[in-house]
C-alpha positions in Angstrom: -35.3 -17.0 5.2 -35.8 -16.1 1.6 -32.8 -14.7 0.0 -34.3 -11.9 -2.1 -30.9 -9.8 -3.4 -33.1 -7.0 -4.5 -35.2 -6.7 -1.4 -32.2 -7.2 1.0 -30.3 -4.5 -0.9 -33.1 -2.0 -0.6 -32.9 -2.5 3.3 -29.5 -2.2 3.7 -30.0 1.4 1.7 -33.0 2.3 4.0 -30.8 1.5 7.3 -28.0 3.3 6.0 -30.0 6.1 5.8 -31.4 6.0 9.1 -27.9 5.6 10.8 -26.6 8.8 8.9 -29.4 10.3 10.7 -27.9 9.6 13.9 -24.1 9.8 13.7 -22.2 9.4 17.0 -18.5 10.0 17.8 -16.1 7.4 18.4 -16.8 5.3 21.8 -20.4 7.0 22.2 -22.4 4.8 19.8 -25.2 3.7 22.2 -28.2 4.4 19.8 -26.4 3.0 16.4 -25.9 -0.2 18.4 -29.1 0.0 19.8 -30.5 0.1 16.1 -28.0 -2.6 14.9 -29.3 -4.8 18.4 -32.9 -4.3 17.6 -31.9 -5.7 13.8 -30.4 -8.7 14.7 -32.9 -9.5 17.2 -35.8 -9.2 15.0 -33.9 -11.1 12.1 -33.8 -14.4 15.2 -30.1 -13.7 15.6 -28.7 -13.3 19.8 -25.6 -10.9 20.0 -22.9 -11.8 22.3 -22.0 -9.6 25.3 -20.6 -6.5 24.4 -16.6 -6.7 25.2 -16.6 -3.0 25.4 -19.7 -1.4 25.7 -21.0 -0.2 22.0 -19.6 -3.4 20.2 -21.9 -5.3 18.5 -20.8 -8.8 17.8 -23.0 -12.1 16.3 -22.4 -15.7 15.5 -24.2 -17.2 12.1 -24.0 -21.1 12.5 -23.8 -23.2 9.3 -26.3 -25.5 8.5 -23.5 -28.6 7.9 -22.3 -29.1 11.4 -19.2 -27.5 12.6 -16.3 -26.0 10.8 -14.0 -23.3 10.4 -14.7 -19.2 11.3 -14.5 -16.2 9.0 -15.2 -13.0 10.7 -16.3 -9.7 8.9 -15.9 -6.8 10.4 -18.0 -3.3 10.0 -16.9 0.1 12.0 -19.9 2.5 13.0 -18.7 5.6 14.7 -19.1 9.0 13.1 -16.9 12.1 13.0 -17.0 15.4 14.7 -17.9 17.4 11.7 -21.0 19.8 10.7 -22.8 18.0 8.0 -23.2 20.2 4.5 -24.5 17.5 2.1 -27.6 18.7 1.7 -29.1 15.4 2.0 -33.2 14.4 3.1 -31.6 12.3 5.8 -28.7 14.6 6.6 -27.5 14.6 10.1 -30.1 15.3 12.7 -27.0 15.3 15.5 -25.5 18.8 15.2 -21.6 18.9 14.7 -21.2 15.5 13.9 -21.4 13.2 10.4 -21.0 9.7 8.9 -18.0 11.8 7.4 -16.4 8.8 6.5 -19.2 6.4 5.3 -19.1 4.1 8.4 -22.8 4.4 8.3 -22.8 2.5 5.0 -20.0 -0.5 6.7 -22.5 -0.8 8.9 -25.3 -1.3 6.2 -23.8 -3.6 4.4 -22.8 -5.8 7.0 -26.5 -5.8 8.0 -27.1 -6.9 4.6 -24.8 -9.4 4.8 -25.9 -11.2 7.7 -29.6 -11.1 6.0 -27.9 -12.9 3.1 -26.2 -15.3 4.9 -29.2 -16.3 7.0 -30.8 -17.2 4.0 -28.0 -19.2 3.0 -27.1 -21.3 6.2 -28.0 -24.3 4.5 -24.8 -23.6 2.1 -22.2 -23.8 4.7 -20.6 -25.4 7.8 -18.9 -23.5 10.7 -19.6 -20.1 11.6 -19.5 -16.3 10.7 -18.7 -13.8 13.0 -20.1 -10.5 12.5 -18.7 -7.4 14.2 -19.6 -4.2 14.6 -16.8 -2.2 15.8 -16.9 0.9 18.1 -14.5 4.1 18.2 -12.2 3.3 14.6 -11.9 6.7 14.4 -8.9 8.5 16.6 -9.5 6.5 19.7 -8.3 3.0 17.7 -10.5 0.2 19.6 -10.1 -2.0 17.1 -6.4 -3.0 19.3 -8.9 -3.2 22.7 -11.9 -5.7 21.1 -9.4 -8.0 19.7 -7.0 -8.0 22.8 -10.8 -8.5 25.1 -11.2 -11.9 22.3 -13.2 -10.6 19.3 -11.8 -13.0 17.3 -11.5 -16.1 19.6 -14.2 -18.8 20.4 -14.2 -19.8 18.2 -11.1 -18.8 16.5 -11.2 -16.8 13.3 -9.7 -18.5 10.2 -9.9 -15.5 7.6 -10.6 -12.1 8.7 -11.8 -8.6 6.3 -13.7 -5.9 6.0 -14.8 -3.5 3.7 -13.7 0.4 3.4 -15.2 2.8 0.9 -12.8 5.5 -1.4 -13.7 8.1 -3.2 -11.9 8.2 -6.6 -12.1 4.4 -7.3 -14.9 3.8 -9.7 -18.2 3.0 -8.0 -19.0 -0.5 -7.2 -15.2 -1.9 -7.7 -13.7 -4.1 -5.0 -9.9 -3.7 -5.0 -6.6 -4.6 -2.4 -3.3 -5.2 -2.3 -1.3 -8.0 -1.3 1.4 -7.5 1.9 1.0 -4.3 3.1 -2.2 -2.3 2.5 -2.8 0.5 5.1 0.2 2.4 7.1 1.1 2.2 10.7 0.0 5.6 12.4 1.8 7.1 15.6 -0.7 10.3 16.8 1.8 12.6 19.4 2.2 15.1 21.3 4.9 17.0 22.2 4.6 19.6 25.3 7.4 22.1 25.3 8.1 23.7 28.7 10.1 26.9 29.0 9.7 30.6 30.8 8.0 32.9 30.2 8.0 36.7 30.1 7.4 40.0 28.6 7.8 40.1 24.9 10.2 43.4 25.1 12.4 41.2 27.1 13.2 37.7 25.6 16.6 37.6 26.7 15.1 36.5 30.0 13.0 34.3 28.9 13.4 30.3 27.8 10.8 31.1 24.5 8.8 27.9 23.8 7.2 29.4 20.6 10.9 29.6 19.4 11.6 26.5 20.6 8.2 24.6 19.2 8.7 26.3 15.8 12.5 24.7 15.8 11.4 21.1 16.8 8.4 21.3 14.0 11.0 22.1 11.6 13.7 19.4 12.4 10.9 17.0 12.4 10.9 16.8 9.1 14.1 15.8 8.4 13.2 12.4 10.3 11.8 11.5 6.8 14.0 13.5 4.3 17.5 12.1 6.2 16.3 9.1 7.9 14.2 6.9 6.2 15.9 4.9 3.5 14.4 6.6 0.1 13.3 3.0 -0.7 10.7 3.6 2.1 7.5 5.5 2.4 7.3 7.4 5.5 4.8 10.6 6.0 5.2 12.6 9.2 2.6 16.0 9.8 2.3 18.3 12.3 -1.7 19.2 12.4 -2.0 21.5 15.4 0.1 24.3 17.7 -1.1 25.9 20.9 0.4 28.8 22.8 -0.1 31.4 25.3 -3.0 34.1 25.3 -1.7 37.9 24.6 1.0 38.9 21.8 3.1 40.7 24.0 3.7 37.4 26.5 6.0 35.3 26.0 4.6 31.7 27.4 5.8 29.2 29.4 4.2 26.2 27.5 3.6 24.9 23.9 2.2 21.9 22.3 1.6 20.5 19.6 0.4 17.2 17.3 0.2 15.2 14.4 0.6 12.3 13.0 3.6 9.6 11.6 2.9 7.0 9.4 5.0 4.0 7.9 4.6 0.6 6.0 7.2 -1.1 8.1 8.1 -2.3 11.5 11.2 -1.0 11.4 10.5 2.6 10.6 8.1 2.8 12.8 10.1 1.8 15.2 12.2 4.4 13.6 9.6 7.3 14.4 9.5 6.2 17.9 13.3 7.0 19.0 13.3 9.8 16.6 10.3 12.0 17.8 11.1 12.2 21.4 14.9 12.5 20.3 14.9 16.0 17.9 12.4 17.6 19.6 14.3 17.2 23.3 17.6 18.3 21.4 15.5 21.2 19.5 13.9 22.5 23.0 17.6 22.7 24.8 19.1 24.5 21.8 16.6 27.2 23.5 16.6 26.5 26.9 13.4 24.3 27.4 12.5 20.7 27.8 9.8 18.2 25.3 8.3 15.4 26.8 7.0 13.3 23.7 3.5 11.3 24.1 2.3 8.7 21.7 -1.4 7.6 21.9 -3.8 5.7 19.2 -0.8 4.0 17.8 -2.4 2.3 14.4 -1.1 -1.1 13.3 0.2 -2.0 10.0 -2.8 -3.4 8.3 -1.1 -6.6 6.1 -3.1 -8.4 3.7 -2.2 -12.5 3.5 -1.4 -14.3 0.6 -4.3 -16.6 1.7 -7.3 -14.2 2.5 -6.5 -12.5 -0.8 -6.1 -15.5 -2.7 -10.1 -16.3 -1.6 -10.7 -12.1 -2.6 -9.5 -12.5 -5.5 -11.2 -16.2 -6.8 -14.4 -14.4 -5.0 -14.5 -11.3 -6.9 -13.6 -13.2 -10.4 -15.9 -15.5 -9.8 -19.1 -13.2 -8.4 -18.6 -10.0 -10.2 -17.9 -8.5 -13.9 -14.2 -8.2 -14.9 -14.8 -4.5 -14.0 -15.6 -4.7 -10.7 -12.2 -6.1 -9.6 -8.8 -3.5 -9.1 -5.5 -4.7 -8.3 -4.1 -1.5 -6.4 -0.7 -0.5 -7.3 -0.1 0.7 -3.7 -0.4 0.5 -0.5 -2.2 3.5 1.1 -0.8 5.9 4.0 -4.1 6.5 5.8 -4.7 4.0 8.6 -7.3 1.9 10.1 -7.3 -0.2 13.6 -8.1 -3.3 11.0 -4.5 -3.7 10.8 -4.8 -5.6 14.5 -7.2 -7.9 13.6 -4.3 -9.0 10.8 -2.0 -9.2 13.1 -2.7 -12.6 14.4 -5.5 -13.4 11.9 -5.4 -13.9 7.8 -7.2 -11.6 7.0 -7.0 -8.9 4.0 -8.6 -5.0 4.0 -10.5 -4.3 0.7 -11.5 -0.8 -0.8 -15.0 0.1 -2.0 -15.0 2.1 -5.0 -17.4 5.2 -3.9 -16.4 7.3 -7.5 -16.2 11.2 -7.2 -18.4 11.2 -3.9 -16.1 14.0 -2.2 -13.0 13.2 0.1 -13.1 11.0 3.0 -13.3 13.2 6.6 -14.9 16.5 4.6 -18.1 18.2 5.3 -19.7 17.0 2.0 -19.0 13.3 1.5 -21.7 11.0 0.1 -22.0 7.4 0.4 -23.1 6.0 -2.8 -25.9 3.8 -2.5 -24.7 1.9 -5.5 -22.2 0.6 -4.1 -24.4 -1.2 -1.8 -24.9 -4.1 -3.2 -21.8 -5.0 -4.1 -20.4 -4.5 -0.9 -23.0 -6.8 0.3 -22.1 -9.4 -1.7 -18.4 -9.4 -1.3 -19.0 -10.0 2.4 -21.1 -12.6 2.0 -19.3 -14.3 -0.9 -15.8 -14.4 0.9 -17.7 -15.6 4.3 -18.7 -18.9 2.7 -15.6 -18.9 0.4 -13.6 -18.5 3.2 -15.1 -21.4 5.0 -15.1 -23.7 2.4 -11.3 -22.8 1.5 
């Protein structure tokens, strides 16, 4: 296969395009991997068996016999938000958006297996290519590696790419150690009894009692975490009755808790359930606590980010490459693939394209190509490391 950058980069742009046409949600993405299928297949590439349904997974052999494995690693879902970019190949699915330029992951790891088609000749061992389902909310990043995403063969280096607004367009940059935060997502159901609202003295109020337990919460933070520590804990939603002059008998309510250690993690896990059952019996009601799309700490080795780095010198202008100062408190499910893998997470300069999760975020197709590159760059790096 020729290796024409130009012409390879131009597709990639093209199918980005055509998957922002047709964003689905997390879990649901039977026509992008249907697109993503009907790629490969025409490119002379098999994919394996889909470990969980949407997953879209290839092996690249090396033209110089066997070796080691680098996997790369692209999510695709979409977010449940109403498109308002104005765009000619704006979202055609109402009420959903590639909201958080999974569309362009996707792309570029397209491009990248192009590339290293071309370039099989170059290498020995394998690249694994993965297309990973339901990122967003539902974390099945933790189910494909625990079905053996990464085994079979076993991945050396693992990494993927992740675009951000606000780094300049086009720049490649991560952090060594940790790189993006653990994430608890719970809920907390308060159960009390209800009544009339001229009568709350025979009632257990679990408005009252909700409003309390929000409010201790954050002390987890101010008066438990060591100030050497970064720790962000938010309540994003609270439900409650129907009328405003009934008291309830119910309340609930969510959010996140994010950390960039074990231990308070850990931490947030005893501490939750603990202040909100001690705030709902200061008011006569009970919280039972759930946690559910628990995020890993995404860790970047010393090794994969060693080959980023020599990668990036070596491949790109001075420019292109940014050391980040620190670690970031969103999440991603990538941090499971580090977990047993070397692996390292790397950011994707997308410049002032709007924030990440908003209603007007652009993916900057000039990014594209570098993004390309980097994959394919640290695939054959990685296996010659």
């Amino acid at each position: 296969m020729n290796c024409d950058v130009r012409s390879i980069v131009a597709d990639a742009i093209a199918f980005r395009h055509e998957l922002h046409q047709v964003p689905e949600i997390a879990g649901k993405e039977v026509r992008t991997s249907a697109l993503i299928r009907k790629r490969l297949e025409a490119m002379g590439l098999t994919p394996v068996k889909p470990l969980l349904g949407t997953d879209v997974v290839v092996l690249i052999q090396g033209g110089k016999g066997p070796g080691k494995n680098v996997s790369l690693r692209a999510d695709m879902d979409a977010l449940a938000i109403q498109e308002e970019t104005g765009l000619p190949f704006a979202s055609r699915n109402p009420g959903m958006m590639h909201a958080c330029g999974h569309d362009g992951h996707a792309a570029m790891l397209m491009g990248a297996a192009q590339m290293l088609l071309a370039r099989r000749s170059e290498f020995s061992g394998s690249v694994r290519l993965i297309w990973q389902p339901g990122e967003e909310n539902l974390c099945m990043g933790k189910d494909l590696v625990a079905a053996g995403v990464l085994e079979n063969p076993h991945a050396d280096l693992v990494t993927t790419l992740h675009i951000a607004p606000g780094f300049p367009v086009g720049t490649l940059g991560f952090i060594v150690g940790p790189s993006e935060a653990a994430n608890l997502h719970f809920t907390v159901r308060i159960k009390g009894r209800g009544g009339h609202s001229s009568r709350p003295d025979r009632c257990c109020d679990p408005v009252l009692a909700a409003a309390s337990a929000v409010m201790e919460l954050q002390n987890i933070v101010s008066r438990r975490v060591s100030p050497f520590d970064k720790a962000v804990l938010s309540v994003c939603t609270i439900h409650s009755g129907t009328l405003s002059n009934v008291i309830p008998d119910t309340a609930e309510f969510s959010g996140t808790a994010r950390a960039l250690s074990a231990d308070v993690e850990e931490l947030f896990r005893k501490a939750i359930p603990e202040v909100c059952a001690s705030a709902a019996a200061c008011h006569g009601c009970t919280a039972e606590t759930e946690f559910f799309s628990c995020y890993a700490l995404t860790v970047n080795s010393e090794e994969a980010s060693e080959v980023a780095r020599k990668v990036i010198e070596k491949n790109f202008p001075p420019e292109v490459f940014l050391l980040r100062k620190e670690p970031s408190m969103g999440a991603d499910d990538f941090g499971f693939y580090t977990r047993e893998h070397s692996g390292v997470y790397v950011k994707l300069g997308a410049g002032e394209s709007g924030g990440l999760h908003t209603c007007g975020f652009t993916f900057p197709d000039e990014a594209m190509e570098n993004g390309i590159r980097f994959f394919t760059e640290f695939a054959i790096a990685g296996l010659q490391a």
